[in-house]
DRENDOGU-887799 format. One record per residue (C-alpha): x, y, z. Coordinates in steps of 0.001 Angstrom, whole numbers, padded with zeros to 6 digits, always signed. Example, Ala and Ser with C-alpha at 12.3 -4.5 7.8 and 13.67 -1.06 7.14 Angstrom:
! residues 2
+012300-004500+007800
+013670-001060+007140
***
This chain:
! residues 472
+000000+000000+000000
+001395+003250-001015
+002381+005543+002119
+000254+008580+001747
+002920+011657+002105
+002753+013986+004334
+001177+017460+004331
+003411+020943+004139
+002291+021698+007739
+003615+018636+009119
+006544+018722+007449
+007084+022303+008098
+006335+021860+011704
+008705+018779+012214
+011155+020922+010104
+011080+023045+013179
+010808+020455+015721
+014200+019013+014609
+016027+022888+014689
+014472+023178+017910
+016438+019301+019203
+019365+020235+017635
+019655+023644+019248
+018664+022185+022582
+021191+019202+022042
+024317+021440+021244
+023231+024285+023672
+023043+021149+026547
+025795+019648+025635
+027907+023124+025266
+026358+023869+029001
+026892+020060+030623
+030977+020561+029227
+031321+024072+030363
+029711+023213+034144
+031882+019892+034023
+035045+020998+033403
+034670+024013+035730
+033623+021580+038489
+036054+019102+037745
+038497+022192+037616
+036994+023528+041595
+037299+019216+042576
+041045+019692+042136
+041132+023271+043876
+039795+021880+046709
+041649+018313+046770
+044783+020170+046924
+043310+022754+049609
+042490+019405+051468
+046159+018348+051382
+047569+021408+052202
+045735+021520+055396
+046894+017982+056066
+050631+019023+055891
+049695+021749+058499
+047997+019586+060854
+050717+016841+060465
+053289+019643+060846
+052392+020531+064361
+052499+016843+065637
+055979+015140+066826
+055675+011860+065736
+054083+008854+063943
+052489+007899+067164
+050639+011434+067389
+049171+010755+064073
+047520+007584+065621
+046417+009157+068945
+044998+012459+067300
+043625+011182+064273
+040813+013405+064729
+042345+016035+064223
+043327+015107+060509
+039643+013544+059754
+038289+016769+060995
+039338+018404+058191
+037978+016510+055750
+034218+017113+057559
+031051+017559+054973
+033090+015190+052270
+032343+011998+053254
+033192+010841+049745
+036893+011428+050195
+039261+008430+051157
+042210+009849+053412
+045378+007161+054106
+048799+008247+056000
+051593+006108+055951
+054524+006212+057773
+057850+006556+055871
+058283+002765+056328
+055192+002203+054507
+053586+001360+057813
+049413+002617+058025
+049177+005322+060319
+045402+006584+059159
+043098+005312+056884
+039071+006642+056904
+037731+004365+054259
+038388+001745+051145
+038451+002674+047891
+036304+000308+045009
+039397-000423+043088
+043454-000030+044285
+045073+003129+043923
+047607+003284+041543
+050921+003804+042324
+051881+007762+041567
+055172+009746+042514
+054452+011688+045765
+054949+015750+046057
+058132+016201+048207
+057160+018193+051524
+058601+021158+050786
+057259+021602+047479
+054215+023494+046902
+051559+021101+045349
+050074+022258+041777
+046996+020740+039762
+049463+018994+037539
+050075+016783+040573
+046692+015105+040648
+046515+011958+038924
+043193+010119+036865
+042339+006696+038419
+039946+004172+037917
+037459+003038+040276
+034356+000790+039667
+032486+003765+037980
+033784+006780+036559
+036933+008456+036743
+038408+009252+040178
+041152+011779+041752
+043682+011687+043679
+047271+013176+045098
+050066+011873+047095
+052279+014074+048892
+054768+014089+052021
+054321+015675+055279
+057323+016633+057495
+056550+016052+061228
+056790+018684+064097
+057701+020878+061069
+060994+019098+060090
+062730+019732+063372
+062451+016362+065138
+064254+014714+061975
+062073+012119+061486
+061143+010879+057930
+058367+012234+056090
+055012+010546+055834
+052992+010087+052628
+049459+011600+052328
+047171+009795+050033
+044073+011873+049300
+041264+010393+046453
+037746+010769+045680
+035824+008815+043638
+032993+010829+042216
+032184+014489+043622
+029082+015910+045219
+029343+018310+042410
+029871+015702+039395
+027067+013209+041129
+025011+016497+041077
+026024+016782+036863
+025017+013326+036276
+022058+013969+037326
+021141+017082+035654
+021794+014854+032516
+018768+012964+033029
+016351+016173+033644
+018032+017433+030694
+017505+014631+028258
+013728+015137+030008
+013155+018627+029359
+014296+017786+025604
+011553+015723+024990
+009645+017664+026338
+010753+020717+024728
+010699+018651+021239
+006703+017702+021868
+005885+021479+022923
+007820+022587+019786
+006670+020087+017190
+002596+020869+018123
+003706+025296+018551
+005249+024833+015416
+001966+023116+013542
+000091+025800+015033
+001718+028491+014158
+002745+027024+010554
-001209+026378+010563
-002191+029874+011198
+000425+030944+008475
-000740+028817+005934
-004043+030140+006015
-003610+032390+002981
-001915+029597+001341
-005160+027704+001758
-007462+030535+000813
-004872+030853-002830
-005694+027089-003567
-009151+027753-003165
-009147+030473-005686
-007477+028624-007582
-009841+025706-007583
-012458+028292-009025
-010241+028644-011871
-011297+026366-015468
-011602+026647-018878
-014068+028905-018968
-012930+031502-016143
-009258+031476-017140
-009701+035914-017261
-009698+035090-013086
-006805+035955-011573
-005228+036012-007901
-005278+038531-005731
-001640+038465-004456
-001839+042637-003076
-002273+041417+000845
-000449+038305+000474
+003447+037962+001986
+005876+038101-000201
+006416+034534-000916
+002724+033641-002057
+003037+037035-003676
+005324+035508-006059
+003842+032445-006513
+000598+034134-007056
+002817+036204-009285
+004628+033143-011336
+000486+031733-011727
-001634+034639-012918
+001367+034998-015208
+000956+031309-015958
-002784+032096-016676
-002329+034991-019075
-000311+032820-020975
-002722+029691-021108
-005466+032249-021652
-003371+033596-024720
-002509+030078-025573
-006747+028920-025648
-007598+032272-027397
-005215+031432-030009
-005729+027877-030116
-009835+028654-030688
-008664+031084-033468
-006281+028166-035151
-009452+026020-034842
-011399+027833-036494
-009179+029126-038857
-008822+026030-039929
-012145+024589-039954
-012861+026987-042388
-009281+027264-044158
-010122+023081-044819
-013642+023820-045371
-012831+025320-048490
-011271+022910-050316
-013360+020211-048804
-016379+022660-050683
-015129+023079-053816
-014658+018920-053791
-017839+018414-052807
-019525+021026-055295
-017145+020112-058052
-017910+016371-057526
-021843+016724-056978
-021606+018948-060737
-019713+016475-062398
-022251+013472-061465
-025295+015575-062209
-025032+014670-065932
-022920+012414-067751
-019390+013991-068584
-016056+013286-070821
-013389+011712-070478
-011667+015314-070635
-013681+016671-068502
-013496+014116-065508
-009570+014141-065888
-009889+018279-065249
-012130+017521-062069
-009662+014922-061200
-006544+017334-061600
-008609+020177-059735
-009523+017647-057007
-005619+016915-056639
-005033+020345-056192
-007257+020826-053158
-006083+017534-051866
-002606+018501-051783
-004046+021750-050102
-005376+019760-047216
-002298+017346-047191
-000112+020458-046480
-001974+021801-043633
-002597+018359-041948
+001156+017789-042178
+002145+021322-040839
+000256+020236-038145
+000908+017220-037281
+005020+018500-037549
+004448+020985-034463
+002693+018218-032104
+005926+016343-032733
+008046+018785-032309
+006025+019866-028929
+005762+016390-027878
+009749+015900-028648
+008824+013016-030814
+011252+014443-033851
+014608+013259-033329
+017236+015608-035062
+019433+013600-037968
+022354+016106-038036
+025013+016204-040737
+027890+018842-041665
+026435+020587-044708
+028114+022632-046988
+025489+025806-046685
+027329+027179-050071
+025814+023939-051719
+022518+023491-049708
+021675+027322-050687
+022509+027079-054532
+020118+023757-054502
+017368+025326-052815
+018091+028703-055471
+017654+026023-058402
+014679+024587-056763
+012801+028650-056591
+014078+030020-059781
+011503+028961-062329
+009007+030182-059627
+010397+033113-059208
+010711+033918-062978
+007562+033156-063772
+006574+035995-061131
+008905+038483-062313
+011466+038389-058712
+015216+037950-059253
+016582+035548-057177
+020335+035597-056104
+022956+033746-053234
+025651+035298-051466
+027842+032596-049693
+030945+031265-048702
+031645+027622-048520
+030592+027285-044803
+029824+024117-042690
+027600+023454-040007
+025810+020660-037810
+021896+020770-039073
+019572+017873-039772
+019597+018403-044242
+015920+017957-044138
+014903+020154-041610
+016827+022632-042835
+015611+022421-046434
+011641+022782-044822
+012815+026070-043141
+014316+027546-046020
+011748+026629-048133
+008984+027910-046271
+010465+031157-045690
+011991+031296-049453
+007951+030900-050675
+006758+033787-048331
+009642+035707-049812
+008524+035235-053422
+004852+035316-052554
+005212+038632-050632
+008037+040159-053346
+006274+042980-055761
+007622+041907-059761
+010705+043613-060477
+011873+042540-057270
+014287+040600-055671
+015546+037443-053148
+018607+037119-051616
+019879+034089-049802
+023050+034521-048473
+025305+032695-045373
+028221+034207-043373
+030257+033012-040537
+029220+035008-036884
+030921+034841-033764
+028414+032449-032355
+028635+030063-035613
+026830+030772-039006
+024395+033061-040153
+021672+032138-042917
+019325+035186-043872
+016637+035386-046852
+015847+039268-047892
+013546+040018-050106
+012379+043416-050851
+008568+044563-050909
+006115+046148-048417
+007456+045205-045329
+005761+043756-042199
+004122+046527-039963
+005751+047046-036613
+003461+045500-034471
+003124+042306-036185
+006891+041968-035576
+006510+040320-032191
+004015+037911-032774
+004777+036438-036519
+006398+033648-035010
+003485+033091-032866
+001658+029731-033782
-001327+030730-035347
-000857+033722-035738
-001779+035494-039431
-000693+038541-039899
-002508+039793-043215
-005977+038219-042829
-006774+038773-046507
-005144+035583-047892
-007475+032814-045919
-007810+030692-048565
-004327+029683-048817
-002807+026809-046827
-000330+028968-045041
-002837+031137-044055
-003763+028833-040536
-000200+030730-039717
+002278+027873-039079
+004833+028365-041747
+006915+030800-039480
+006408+028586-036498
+007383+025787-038169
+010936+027900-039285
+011178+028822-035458
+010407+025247-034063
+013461+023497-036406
+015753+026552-035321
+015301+025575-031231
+015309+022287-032415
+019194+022815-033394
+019866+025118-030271
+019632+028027-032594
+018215+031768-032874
+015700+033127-035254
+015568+036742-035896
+013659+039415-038059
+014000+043100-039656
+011916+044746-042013
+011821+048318-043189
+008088+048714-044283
+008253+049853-047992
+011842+048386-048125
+012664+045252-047274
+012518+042268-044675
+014998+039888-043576
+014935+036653-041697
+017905+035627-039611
+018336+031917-038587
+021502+031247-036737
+023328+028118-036330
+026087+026406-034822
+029206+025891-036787
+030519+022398-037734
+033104+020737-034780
+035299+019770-037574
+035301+022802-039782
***
């Protein structure tokens, strides 16, 4: 069963749940370090306070035997720690005091000499049954050096502080509180991400109002903050654009409902005449020539057609080859010329010998089609120019012709699908407007730029730009 995902909210709020842990976890763990090392750091302070008082109380006893009898006096001083474990040993080795046992041996360590002034680096790490311990050994002089007797050894450890037991503790309110903390934050943070996401909710729902036949409906984005005012942004500009698309796509349809309607007409009335009495031989073979005509009519726009779904639907794989353009213009110039005599437009090609990647076929369709708009549009007396030059960015192919121009504001939308700029000619087959698209579909095909200028009353020129050969 697929796992239904979860909702923005949720993951937004656990989003914030798991910043809110990881905060906790490194300001907790920063704190615990911080209070342990500067009560491990007061621990050691005070062990070596402990032993310095030791040397003063041993100091003002005579002998070994006054360490026995007054042993109060050096347990006294440890009073309120019961957790440290006090030994004195004569120099011999022989016990004088001992308050308690340890849970493991002490190691051996070297002890402090009496006269030297004990520092932290004297205290030594040891291991008892749980954690790490403390501890220092250092020698005492009796009845402060002056009875000559050898120096005992003071052997001061603790196993676990007040202080540190204290730490260990807090751990385990700590590790509390951060659940806790994570719970309150995780259901604050669906709250307030909620609350936030109200206008977020109140956007889909306008949205949902939004079909077909309402696409002039647009968001109000004014109020909204400035995220959703972008996004509201990005989607009424989405809209205008699907809006344009449908307009234009109900134009195309019916453009060409009626562009095929009148071929499919003048077949049917042609047809319908011819069978309403009995006819020649000559005369069915004109219908039959006539009805090829309009046939080919139809054939052309149902192919120009079904060329832009494929190219939309990337279903036209490119079959690129390094042309000569010097060679592929002068064949496509052969191809126009009796055309263009027979209208009275001079045709001529300016070009180097120039190579570059482009699919042969693809390239002869956009030529073409812009070569017969050219020659259709192209007063007598006229004249077409094809001609190919080497750009910075690869290879330029242009087709010029000279005649009245396109106005300025068709310019930005003759490359528009659909899109007819002189309304006059419907009842030709380029008139559904996809020649041009067609020229700029097979230029982004090759990763390539179209371009157009025209001088109304002067002359227009198409631009198609194209990578240069690897090899040339």
């Amino acid at each position: 069963m697929k796992r239904r995902p979860l909702s923005l909210t949720l993951r937004v709020a656990l989003l914030l749940s798991a910043v809110a842990v990881t905060t906790f976890l490194a300001v907790g763990a920063y704190l615990y370090h911080t209070l342990q090392r500067q009560m491990a750091s007061r621990d050691d302070v005070e062990l070596i306070a402990k032993v310095d008082q030791l040397r003063r109380v041993i100091a003002a006893l005579p002998s070994d035997v006054a360490i026995e009898q007054n042993a109060r006096l050096l347990t006294d001083t440890l009073f309120g720690h019961n957790d440290f474990m006090l030994r004195v040993n004569a120099a011999d080795g022989k016990p004088l005091l001992q308050t308690s046992m340890t849970s493991r041996p002490l190691p051996q360590v070297d002890s402090v000499p009496a006269k030297r002034q004990l520092t932290l680096d004297d205290i030594h790490d040891w291991q008892p049954a749980s954690g790490i311990g403390r501890m220092v050994r250092a020698a005492a002089l009796l009845d402060d050096g002056r009875s000559g007797a050898e120096p005992v050894q003071i052997t001061l450890a603790r196993e676990r502080s007040d202080r540190l037991r204290l730490l260990r503790d807090y751990v385990v309110d700590l590790l509390v509180a951060l659940c806790g903390g994570a719970l309150l934050a995780t259901a604050l943070g669906y709250a307030v991400v909620r609350y936030s996401m109200r206008q977020f909710r109140s956007v889909i729902a306008k949205a949902d109002e939004i079909n077909t036949n309402r696409l002039n409906t647009r968001l109000s984005v004014q109020d909204a903050p400035v995220e959703l005012r972008q996004m509201g942004g990005a989607f009424n500009a989405m809209l205008d654009r699907l809006e344009d698309g449908v307009q234009r796509l109900s134009g195309f349809a019916a453009d060409l409902a009626h562009d095929m309607r009148t071929p499919v007409n003048t077949l049917m009335v042609e047809t319908q005449v011819a069978l309403s009495r009995p006819r020649t031989v000559e005369e069915y073979q004109a219908l039959l020539a006539s009805n090829s005509e309009e046939y080919e009519r139809l054939a052309r726009m149902i192919e120009n057609t079904l060329f832009l779904a494929r190219v939309d639907n990337a279903q036209l794989a490119l079959r690129r080859e390094s042309l000569d353009l010097q060679v592929e213009l002068q064949r496509i110039h052969d191809y126009f010329e009796i055309l263009a005599d027979d209208v009275g437009v001079r045709l001529t090609v300016d070009a180097a010998p120039l190579r570059a990647d482009i699919d042969p076929v693809l390239l002869q369709r956009a030529i073409n089609n812009l070569m017969s708009n050219a020659i259709r549009y192209t007063p007598p007396g006229g004249s077409v120019r094809l001609s190919a030059r080497e750009v910075a960015e690869g290879v330029e192919l242009a087709v010029c012709n000279t005649g009245p121009g396109i106005a300025p504001e068709h310019l930005p939308h003759i490359f528009d699908r659909y899109y007819r700029a002189d309304e006059a000619r419907s009842d030709q087959a380029h008139s559904a407007g996809l020649g041009l698209s067609i020229v700029r579909a097979i230029v982004d095909l090759h990763g390539g730029k179209i371009s157009v200028d025209s001088q109304p009353g002067a002359s227009t020129t198409f631009c198609l730009l194209f990578r240069k050969a690897k090899n040339n």
